[in-house]
C-alpha positions in Angstrom: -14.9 -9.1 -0.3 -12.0 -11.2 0.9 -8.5 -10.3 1.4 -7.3 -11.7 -2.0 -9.7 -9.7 -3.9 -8.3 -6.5 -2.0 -4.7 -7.6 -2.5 -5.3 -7.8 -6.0 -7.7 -4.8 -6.7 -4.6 -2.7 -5.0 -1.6 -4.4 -6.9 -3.6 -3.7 -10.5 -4.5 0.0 -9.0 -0.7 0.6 -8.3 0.2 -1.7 -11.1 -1.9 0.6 -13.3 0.0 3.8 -12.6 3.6 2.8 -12.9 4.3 2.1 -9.1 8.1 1.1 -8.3 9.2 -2.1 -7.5 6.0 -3.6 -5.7 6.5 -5.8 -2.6 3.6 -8.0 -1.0 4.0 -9.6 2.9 2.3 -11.9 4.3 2.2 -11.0 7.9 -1.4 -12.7 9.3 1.5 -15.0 11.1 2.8 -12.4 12.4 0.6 -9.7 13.9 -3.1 -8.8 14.4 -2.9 -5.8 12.4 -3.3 -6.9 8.8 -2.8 -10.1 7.0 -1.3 -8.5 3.7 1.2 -5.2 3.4 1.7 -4.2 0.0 4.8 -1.7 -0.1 6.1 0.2 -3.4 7.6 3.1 -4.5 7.0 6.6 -6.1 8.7 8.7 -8.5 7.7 11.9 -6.9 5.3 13.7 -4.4 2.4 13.9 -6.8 3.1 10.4 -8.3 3.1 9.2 -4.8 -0.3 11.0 -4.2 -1.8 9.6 -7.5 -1.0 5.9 -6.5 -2.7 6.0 -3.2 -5.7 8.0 -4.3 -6.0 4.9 -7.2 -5.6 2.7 -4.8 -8.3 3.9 -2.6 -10.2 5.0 -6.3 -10.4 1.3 -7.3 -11.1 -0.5 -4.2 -14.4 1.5 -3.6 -15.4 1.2 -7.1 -15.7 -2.8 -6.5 -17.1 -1.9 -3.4 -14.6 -2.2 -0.5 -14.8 1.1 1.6 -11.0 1.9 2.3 -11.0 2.5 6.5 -8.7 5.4 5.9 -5.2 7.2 4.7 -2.9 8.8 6.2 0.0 10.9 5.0 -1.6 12.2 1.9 -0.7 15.6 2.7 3.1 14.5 3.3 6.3 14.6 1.0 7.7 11.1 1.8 4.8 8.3 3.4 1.5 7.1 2.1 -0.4 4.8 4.1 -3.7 3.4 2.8 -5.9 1.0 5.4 -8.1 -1.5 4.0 -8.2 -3.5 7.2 -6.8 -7.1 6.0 -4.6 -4.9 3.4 -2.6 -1.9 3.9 -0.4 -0.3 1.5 2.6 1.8 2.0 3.3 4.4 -0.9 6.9 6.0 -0.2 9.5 7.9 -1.9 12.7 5.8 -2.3 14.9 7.7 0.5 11.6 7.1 2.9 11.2 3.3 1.9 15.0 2.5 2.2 15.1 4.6 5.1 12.8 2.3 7.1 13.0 -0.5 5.6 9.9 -2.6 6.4 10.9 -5.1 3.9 13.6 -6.1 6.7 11.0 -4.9 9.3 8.5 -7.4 8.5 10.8 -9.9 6.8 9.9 -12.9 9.1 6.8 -12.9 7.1 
């Protein structure tokens, strides 16, 4: 599966659950980490939770094994790895905190 099909399999999984304000970098210019990062937010704890577990739902249903998550157990940060894509599910305070938007904005 290539890296658009992931992008887009995670934006209609996030898409799909009412995820806030969804923002997609480009960053294979900028680092070897992952060519896409696909940042949104959540309404709560347990809407947080219910975006990443889609996320990571979806993508193995059209057969793209997620490589992990991290931070489901947390309050505030959801990361979920799918090696050319990672997502970033956060609460508002957490994503404006950070700001990876700014972070990664030379993407």
């Amino acid at each position: 599966m290539n890296t658009e099909q992931i992008k887009q399999i995670a934006i209609h999984a996030l898409e799909d659950l009412k995820a806030i304000d969804i923002t997609i970098l480009d960053v294979h210019k900028i680092t070897t980490i992952t060519d896409v990062m696909i940042i949104c937010s959540a309404r709560s704890t347990k809407h947080m939770q219910s975006l990443a577990q889609n996320v990571v739902t979806q993508e193995k249903a059209k057969g793209c094994n997620p490589l992990g998550m991290d931070g489901e157990n947390s309050s505030e940060w959801v990361l979920v790895d799918l090696g050319n894509v990672v997502v970033h599910v956060m609460m508002p305070d957490t994503r404006e905190l950070y700001k990876l938007e700014n972070l990664w904005g030379a993407a």
